[in-house]
C-alpha positions in Angstrom: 15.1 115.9 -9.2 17.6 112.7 -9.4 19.0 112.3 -12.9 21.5 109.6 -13.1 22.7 109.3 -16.5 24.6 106.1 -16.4 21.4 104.1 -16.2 20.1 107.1 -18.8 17.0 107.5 -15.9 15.4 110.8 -15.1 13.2 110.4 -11.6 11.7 113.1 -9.6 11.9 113.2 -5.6 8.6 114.2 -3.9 9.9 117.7 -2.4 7.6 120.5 -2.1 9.6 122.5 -4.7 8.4 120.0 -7.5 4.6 119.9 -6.4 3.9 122.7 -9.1 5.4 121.0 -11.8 3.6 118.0 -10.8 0.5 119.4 -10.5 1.0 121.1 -14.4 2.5 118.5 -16.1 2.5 114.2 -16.1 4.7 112.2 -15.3 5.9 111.1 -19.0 5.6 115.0 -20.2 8.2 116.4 -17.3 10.8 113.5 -17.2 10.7 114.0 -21.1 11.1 117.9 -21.0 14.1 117.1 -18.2 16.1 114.9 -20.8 15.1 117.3 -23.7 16.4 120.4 -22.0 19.1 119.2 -20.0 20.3 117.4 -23.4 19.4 119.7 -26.0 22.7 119.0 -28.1 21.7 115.3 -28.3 19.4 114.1 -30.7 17.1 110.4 -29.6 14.9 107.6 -30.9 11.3 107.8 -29.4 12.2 103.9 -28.3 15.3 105.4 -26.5 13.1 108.2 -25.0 10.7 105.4 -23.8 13.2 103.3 -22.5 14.6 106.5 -20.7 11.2 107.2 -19.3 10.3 104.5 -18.2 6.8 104.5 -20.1 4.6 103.2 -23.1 6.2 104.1 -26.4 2.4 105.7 -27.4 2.5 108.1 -24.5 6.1 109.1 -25.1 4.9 110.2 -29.4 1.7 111.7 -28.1 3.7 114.3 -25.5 6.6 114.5 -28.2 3.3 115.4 -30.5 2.4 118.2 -28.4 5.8 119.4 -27.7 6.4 119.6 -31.7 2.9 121.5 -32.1 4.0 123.6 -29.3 7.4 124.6 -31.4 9.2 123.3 -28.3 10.9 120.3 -30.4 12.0 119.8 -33.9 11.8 116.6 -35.7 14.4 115.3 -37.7 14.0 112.1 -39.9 17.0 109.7 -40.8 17.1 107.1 -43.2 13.8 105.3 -44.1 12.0 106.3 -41.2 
C-alpha cells in the first residue's frame, strides 16, 4: 500500500500480499478502512472521504453505512447536518 498524505490519496500496489484483501473487500470499502484506521483520531466529511477515495460520493455513504451497522464507525453530527 502507497499512502501519500499530502495529496490526502490512499492507493494500493498490486503485490501478492494484498490479493486477499482484494479479493474480500472493493475498492472504495479497503481504501476507506486504510484512512479510517490509519486516522482514527481524525474525524471527516463523507465529501472529503470521497474526494480522498477517489470515488462516487453514494458508494463512499453506502460502505460508511455498512461500516456503522457493523459497529466499526461512529457517526457524529455537527451543526445542521
Amino acid at each position: 500500500m502507497v499512502t501519500d498524505m499530502s495529496s490526502k490519496s490512499v492507493k494500493f500496489e498490486s503485490g501478492n500480499s494484498l490479493q486477499p484483501l482484494v479479493a474480500l473487500f472493493g475498492k472504495v470499502r479497503r481504501t476507506l478502512l486504510t484512512i479510517l484506521f490509519l486516522r482514527a483520531d481524525e474525524d471527516f466529511y463523507v465529501r472529503e472521504l470521497a474526494r480522498m477515495v477517489d470515488g462516487g460520493q453514494g458508494a463512499v455513504q453506502r460502505e460508511l453505512l455498512r461500516l456503522l451497522q457493523a459497529g466499526l464507525i461512529e457517526r457524529r453530527r455537527r451543526g445542521r447536518q
